[in-house]
C-alpha positions as CSV (number, residue, x, y, z in Angstrom):
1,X,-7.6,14.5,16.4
2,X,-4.0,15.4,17.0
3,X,-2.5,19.0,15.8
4,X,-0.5,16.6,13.3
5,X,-3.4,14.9,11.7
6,X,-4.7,18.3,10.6
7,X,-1.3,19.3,8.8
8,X,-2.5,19.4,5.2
9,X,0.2,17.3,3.4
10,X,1.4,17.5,0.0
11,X,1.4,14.6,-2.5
12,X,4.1,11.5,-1.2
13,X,3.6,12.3,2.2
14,X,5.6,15.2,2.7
15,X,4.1,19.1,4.6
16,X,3.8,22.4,3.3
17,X,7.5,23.1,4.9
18,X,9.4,20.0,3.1
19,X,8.0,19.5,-0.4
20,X,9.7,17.9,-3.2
21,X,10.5,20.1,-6.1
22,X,10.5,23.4,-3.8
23,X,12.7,24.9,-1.4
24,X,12.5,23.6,2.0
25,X,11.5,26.2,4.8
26,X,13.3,24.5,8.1
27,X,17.4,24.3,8.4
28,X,18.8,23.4,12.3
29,X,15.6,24.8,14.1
30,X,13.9,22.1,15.5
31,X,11.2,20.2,13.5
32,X,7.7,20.7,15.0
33,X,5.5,17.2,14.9
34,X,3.5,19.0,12.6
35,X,6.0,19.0,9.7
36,X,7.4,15.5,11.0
37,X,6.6,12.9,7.7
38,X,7.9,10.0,6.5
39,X,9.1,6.7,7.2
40,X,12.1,4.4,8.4
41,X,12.0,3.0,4.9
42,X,12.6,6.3,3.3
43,X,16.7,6.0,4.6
44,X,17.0,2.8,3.1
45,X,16.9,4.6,-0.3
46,X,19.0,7.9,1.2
47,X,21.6,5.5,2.0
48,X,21.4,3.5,-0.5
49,X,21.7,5.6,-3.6
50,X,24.1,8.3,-1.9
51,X,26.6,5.1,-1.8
52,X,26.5,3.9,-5.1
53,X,29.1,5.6,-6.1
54,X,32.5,4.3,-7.6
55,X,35.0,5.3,-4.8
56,X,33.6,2.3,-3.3
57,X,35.0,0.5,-6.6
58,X,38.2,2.0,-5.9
59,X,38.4,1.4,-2.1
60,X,38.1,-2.2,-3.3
61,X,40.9,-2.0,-5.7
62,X,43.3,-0.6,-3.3
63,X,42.5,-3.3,-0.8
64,X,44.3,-5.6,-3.1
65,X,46.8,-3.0,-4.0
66,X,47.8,-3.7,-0.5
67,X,48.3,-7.6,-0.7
68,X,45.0,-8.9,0.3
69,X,43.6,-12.0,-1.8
70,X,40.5,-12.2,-2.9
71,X,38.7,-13.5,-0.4
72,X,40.5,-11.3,2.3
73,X,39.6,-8.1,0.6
74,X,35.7,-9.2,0.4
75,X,36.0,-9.9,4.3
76,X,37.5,-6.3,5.1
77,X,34.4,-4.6,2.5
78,X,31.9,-6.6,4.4
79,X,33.3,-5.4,7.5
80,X,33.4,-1.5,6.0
81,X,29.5,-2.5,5.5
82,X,28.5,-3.4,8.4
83,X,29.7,-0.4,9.8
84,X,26.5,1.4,8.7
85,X,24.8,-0.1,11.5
86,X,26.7,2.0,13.6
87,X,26.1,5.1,11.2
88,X,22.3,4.4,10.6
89,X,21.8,3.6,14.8
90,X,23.1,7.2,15.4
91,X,20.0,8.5,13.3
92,X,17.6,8.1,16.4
93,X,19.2,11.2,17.9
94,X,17.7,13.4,14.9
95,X,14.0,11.8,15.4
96,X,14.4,12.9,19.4
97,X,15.9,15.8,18.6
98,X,13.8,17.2,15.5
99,X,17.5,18.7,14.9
100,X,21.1,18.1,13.0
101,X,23.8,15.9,13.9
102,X,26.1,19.1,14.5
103,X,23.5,20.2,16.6
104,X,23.2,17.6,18.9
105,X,27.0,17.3,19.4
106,X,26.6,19.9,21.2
107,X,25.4,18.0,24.0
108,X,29.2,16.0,23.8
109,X,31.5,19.1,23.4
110,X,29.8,22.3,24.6
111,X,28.6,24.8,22.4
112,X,31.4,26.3,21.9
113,X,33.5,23.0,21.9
114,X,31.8,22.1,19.4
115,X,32.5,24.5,17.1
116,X,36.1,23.8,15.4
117,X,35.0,20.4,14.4
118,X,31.7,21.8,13.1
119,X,34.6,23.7,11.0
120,X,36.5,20.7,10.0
121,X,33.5,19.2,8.8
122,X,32.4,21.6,6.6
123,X,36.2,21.4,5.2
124,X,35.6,18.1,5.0
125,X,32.0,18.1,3.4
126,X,33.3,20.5,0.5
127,X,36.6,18.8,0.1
128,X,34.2,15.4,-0.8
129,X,31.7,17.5,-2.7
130,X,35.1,18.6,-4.8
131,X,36.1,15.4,-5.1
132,X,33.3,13.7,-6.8
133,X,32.4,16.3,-8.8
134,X,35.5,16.1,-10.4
135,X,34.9,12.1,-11.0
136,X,32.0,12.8,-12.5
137,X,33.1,15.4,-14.9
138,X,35.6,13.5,-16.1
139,X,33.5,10.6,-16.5
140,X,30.9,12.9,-18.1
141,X,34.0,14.2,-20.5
142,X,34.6,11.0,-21.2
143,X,31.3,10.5,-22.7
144,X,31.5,13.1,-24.5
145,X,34.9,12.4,-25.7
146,X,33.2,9.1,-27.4
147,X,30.6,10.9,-29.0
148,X,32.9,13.2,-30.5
149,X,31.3,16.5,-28.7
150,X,33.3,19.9,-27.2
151,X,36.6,18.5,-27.2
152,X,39.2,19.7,-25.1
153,X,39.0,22.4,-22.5
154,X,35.4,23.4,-23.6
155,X,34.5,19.4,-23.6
156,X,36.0,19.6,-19.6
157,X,34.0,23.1,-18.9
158,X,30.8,22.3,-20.1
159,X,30.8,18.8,-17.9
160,X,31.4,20.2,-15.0
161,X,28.9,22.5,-15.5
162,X,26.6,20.2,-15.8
163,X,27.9,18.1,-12.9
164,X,27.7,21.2,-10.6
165,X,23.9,22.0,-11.6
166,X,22.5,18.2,-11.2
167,X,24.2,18.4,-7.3
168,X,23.8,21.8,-6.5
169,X,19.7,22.1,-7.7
170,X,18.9,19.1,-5.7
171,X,20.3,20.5,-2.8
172,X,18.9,23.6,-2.5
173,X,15.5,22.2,-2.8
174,X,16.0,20.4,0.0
175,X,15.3,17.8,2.4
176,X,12.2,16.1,0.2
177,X,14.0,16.8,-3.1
178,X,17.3,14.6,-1.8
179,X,15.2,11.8,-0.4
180,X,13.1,11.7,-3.7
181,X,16.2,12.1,-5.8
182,X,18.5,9.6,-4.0
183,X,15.3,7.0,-4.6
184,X,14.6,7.3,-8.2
185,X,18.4,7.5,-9.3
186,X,19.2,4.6,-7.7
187,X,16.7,2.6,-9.0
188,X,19.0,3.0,-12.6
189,X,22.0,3.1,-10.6
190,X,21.5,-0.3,-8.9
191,X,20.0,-1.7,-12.5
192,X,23.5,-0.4,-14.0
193,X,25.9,-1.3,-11.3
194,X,24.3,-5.0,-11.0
195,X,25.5,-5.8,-14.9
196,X,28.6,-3.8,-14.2
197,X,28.8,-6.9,-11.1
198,X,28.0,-9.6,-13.9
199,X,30.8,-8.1,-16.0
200,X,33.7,-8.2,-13.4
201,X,32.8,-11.6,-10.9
202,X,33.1,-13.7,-13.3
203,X,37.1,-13.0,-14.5
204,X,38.1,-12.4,-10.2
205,X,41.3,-14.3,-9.5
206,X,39.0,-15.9,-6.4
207,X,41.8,-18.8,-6.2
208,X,45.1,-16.8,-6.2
209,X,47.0,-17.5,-2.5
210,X,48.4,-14.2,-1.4
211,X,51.2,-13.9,1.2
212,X,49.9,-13.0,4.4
213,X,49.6,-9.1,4.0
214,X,51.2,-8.1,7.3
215,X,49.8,-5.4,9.8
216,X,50.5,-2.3,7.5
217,X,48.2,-4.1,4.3
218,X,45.5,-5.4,6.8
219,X,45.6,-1.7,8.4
220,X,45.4,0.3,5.5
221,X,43.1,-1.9,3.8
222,X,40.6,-1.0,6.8
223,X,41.0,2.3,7.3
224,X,40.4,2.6,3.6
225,X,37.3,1.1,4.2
226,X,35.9,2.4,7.1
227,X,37.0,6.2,6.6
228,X,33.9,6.5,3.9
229,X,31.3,5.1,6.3
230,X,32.9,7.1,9.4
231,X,32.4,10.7,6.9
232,X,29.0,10.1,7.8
233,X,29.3,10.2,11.1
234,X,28.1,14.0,11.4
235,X,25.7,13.5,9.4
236,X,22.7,10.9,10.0
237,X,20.7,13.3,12.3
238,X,20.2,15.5,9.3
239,X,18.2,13.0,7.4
240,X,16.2,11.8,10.4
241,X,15.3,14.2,12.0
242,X,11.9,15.2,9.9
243,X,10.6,11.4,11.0
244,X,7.6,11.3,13.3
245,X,9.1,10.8,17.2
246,X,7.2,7.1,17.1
247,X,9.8,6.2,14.5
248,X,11.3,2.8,16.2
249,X,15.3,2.8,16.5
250,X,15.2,-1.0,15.5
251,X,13.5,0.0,11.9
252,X,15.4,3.1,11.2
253,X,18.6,1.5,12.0
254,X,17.8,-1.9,10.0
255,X,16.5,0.4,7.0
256,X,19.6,2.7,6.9
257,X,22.2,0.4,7.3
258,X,20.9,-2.0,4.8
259,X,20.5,0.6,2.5
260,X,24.5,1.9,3.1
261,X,25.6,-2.0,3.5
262,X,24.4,-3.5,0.4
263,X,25.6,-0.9,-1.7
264,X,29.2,-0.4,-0.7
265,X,29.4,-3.9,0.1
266,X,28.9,-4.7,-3.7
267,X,30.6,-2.0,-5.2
268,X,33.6,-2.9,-3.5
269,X,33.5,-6.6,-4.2
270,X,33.2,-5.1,-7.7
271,X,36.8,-3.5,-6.9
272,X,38.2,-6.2,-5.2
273,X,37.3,-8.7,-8.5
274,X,38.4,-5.8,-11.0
275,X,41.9,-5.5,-9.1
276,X,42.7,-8.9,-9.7
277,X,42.3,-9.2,-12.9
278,X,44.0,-6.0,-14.7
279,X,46.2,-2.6,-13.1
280,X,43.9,0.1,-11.2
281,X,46.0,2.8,-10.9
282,X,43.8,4.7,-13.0
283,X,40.7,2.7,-11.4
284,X,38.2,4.4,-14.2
285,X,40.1,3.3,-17.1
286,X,41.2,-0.1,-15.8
287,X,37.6,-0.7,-15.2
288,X,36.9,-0.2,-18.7
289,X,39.2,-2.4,-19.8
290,X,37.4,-5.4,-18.4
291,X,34.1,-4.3,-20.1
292,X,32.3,-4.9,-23.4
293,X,32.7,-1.7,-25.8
294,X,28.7,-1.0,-25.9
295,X,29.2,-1.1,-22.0
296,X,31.3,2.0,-21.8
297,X,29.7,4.6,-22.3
298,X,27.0,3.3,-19.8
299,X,29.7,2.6,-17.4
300,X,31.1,6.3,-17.4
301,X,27.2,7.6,-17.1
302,X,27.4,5.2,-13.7
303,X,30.4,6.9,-12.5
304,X,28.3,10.7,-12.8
305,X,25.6,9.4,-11.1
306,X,27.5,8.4,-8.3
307,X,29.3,11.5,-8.1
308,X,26.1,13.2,-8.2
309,X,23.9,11.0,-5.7
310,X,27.0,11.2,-2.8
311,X,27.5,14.9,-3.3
312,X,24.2,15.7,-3.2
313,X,23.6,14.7,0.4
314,X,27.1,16.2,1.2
315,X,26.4,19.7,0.2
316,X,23.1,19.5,1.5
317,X,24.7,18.8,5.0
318,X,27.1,21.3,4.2
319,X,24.3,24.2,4.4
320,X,23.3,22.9,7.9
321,X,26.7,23.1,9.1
322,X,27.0,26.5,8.3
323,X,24.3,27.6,9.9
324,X,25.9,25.8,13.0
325,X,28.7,28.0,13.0
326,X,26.6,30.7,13.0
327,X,25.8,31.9,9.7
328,X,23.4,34.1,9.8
329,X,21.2,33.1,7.0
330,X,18.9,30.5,6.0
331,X,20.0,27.0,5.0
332,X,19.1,27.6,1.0
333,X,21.0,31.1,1.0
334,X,23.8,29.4,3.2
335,X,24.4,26.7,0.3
336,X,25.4,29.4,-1.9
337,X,28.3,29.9,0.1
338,X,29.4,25.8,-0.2
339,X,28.1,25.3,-3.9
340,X,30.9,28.7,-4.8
341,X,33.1,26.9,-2.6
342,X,32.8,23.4,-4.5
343,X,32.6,25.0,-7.8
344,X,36.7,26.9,-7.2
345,X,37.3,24.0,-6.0
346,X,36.6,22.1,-8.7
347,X,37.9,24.2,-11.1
348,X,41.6,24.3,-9.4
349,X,41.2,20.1,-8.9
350,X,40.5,20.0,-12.9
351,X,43.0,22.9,-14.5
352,X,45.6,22.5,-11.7
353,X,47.1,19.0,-12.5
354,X,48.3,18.1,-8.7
355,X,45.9,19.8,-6.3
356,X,43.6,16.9,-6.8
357,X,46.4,14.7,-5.0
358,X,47.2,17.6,-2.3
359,X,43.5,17.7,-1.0
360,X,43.0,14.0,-0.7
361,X,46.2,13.5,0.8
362,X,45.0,16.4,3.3
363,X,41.4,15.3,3.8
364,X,42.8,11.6,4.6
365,X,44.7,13.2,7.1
366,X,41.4,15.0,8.7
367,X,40.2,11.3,9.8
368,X,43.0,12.0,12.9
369,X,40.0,14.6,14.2
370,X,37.0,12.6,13.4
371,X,37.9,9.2,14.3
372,X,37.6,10.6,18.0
373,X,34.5,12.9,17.3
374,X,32.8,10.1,16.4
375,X,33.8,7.9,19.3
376,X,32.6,10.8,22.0
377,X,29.7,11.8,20.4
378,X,28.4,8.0,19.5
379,X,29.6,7.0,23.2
380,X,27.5,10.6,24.3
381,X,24.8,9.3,22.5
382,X,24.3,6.0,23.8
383,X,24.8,7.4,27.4
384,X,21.9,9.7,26.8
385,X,19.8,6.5,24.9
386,X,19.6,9.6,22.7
387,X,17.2,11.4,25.2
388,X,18.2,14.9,25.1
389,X,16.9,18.2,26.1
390,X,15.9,20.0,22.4
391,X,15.1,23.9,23.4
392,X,18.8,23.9,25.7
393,X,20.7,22.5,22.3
394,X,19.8,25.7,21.3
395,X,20.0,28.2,24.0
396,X,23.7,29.1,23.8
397,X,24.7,30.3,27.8
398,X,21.1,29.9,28.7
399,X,21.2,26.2,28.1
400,X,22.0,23.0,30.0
401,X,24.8,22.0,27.3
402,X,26.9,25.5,27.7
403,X,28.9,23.6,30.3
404,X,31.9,25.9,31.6
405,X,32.1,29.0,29.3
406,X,30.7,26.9,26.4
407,X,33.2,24.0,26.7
408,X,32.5,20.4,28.5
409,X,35.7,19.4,29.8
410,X,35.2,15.5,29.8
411,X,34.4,15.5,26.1
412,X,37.1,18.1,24.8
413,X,39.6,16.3,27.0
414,X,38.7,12.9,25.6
415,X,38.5,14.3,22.1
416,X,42.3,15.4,22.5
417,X,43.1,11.9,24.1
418,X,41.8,10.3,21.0
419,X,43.5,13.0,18.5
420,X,46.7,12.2,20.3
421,X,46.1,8.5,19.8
422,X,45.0,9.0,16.5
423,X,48.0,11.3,15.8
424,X,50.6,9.1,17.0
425,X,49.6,6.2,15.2
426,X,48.6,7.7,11.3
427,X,50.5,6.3,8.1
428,X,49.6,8.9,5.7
429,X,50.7,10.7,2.9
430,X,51.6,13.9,5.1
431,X,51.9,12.6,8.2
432,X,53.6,9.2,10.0
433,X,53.3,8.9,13.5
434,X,56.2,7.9,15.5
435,X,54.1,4.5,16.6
436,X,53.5,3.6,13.2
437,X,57.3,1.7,12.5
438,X,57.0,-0.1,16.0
439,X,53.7,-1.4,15.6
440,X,55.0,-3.0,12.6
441,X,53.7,-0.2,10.2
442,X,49.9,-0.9,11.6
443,X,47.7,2.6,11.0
444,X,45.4,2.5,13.9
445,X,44.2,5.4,13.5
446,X,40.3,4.7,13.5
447,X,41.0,2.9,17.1
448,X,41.1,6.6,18.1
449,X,37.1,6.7,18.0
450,X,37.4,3.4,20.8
451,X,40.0,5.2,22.9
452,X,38.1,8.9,22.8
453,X,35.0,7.1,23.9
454,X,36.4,5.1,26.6
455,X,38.1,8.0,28.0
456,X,34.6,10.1,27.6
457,X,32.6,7.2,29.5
458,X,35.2,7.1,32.0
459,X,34.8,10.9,32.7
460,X,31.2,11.8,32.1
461,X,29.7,8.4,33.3
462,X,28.4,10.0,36.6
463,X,27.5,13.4,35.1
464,X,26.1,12.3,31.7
465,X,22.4,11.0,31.6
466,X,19.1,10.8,29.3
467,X,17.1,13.9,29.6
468,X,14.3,12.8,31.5
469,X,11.2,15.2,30.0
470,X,11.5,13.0,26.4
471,X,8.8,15.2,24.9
């Protein structure tokens, strides 16, 4: 009998060191087979309930805000969708690897070349955490608001306290606590969003002939859609990487990317139908506007879960990263440091009437940095068939990935490559690359990921193979 047969196991399958309901022991150290648990079918649920949220709704919305039809904006949220194949695939690296995402890049950049993205990220992370908490305290004031409780400030106060404690609990318990948490909200999620689908389809303007959009409305309309999938990017490996190292790539990529696929795909038809019928501008309040009146106040309880279920696994990636960068703690003492972070946040996004605006328009602009991280470390990834060497991803100069002084030179120089690319073709709020008017106003700036990984391939292709000891 093997030393993982004899791990006494707690009810549902989990280990003494991943339990649901108590704080998880293991952060980036590598997961012994001892503690591995679970199965493929477990990230159908991860993915599927962190996704049912409502900025899927909105992303919908805007595609016809940008002159799609119909029909046109279903075909650009079923491409979004099918994205997560890409998203889920990358997964594999964390059942090799026992390890995070942000660990593994390492293996791409360098340790040290790794570690101003790892920063961005957890910018990034927090900036979404803020984000959606701020949804769903609205939403949750809202509710309150209809019943007639704590109006005003104190109304506002009291939601996003509770808002912050739902996410933040969840995520300090840990791994076993989000995957159990992500499957039993989205069971009355899904139950809720379905009738929300049987509300809207049936008014969609399906008929309504729109001028050809151009390249500017078919651009924006997919970088709108793909930038949520792509957040995830530095992130799969952290949900995989307590599987058992038998796991198949085939299942774990079908499970997780059905799970992400069918979710977003129908929340965003649910935008697309919603825009056509009524104004979106204040996407919350024009959704309402197409429901019955008992609906409502279901409807805003929707848009807190949502919140809640996508920053849950946020912030719970969050605490990894920091321990990436080298804080010195453990993962449930580091999430202290992102839950005080998200909670100021919050607070300025909610009493400070434009800084919602400023820090979307800014984290938009963060896709010219991760468009290409994702292209080298997916491309790094399938070069490696995501057979890499564990103990030297965490062995610092010691290690095979330290490179020259902690940087690899063929993936920070294809990482710039695809910034520059990325860079010179952006059409956003803050920025407008010089290319963007020639190409007819065209944002390319998710073709970054292609050109960073091309260059990568091209530089590392002789250099870069599958570690060959796999266990």
């Amino acid at each position: 009998m093997t030393q993982q047969d004899t791990t006494a196991r707690a009810p549902g399958g989990t280990t003494a060191a991943d339990q649901v309901f108590q704080v998880e022991t293991h952060g980036i150290d590598p997961i012994p087979d001892k503690d591995r648990h679970g199965s493929a079918k477990d990230l159908f649920w991860l993915w599927f309930g962190s996704n049912l949220t409502f900025t899927y709704v909105i992303n919908g919305a805007l595609a016809v805000a940008f002159g799609l039809s119909f029909w046109q904006a279903t075909g650009v949220v079923v491409v979004g969708g099918l994205s997560f194949f890409a998203i889920s695939a990358a997964g594999l690296s964390g059942v090799r690897t026992g390890t995070a995402t942000l660990v593994i890049s390492r293996a791409a950049f360098g340790v040290r070349g790794n570690w101003p993205a790892g920063m961005l990220n957890w910018v990034v992370s927090i900036g979404y955490t803020i984000l959606n908490t701020v949804v769903g305290t609205l939403a949750l004031e809202a509710f309150f608001a209809d019943l007639g409780w704590a109006p005003g400030h104190t109304g506002r106060a009291l939601a996003l306290l509770i808002t912050l404690a739902l996410t933040f609990v969840v995520a300090l318990w840990g791994h076993a606590t989000v995957q159990f948490a992500e499957r039993w909200i989205a069971y009355v999620l899904a139950i809720g969003f379905a009738a929300l689908l049987v509300f809207l389809l049936p008014g969609a303007d399906t008929g309504k002939a729109a001028a050809l959009p151009g390249a500017s409305g078919w651009s924006l309309a997919c970088v709108v859609m793909l930038a949520g999938p792509f957040s995830y990017v530095p992130m799969p490996a952290d949900y995989t990487r307590y599987l058992p190292r038998a796991t198949s790539m085939r299942s774990l990529t079908w499970y997780g990317a059905l799970g992400g696929f069918v979710s977003s795909v129908a929340l965003g038809v649910a935008g697309v139908a919603a825009a056509t019928q009524t104004d979106m501008t204040d996407a919350v309040g024009g959704t309402e506007q197409l429901l019955p009146g008992w609906f409502q106040p279901l409807f805003l309880a929707l848009v807190l879960g949502g919140s809640v279920t996508n920053s849950i696994v946020t912030l719970y990636s969050s605490s990894l990263n920091l321990q990436v960068l080298g804080v010195p703690w453990s993962r449930s003492k580091a999430i202290i440091i992102s839950a005080a972070v998200t909670a100021a946040g919050s607070l300025c996004a909610l009493f400070l009437t434009d800084f919602t605006s400023s820090l979307l328009s800014f984290l938009s602009l963060l896709i010219i940095v991760f468009a290409p991280w994702g292209g080298v470390f997916l491309t790094d990834m399938l070069m490696r068939r995501c057979h890499y060497d564990p103990p030297a991803l965490h062995a610092g100069p010691d290690g095979a990935y330290w490179y020259r002084s902690g940087y690899h030179p063929a993936g920070v120089a294809a990482l710039l490559v695809g910034m520059t690319f990325a860079a010179l073709t952006c059409d956003s709020e803050l920025w407008t690359g010089p290319l963007v008017a020639p190409l007819g106003g065209a944002d390319l700036t998710l073709l970054g990921s292609l050109v960073s990984g091309l260059v990568y391939w091209t530089l590392a292709r002789r250099s870069v193979t599958p570690h060959t000891d796999l266990f």
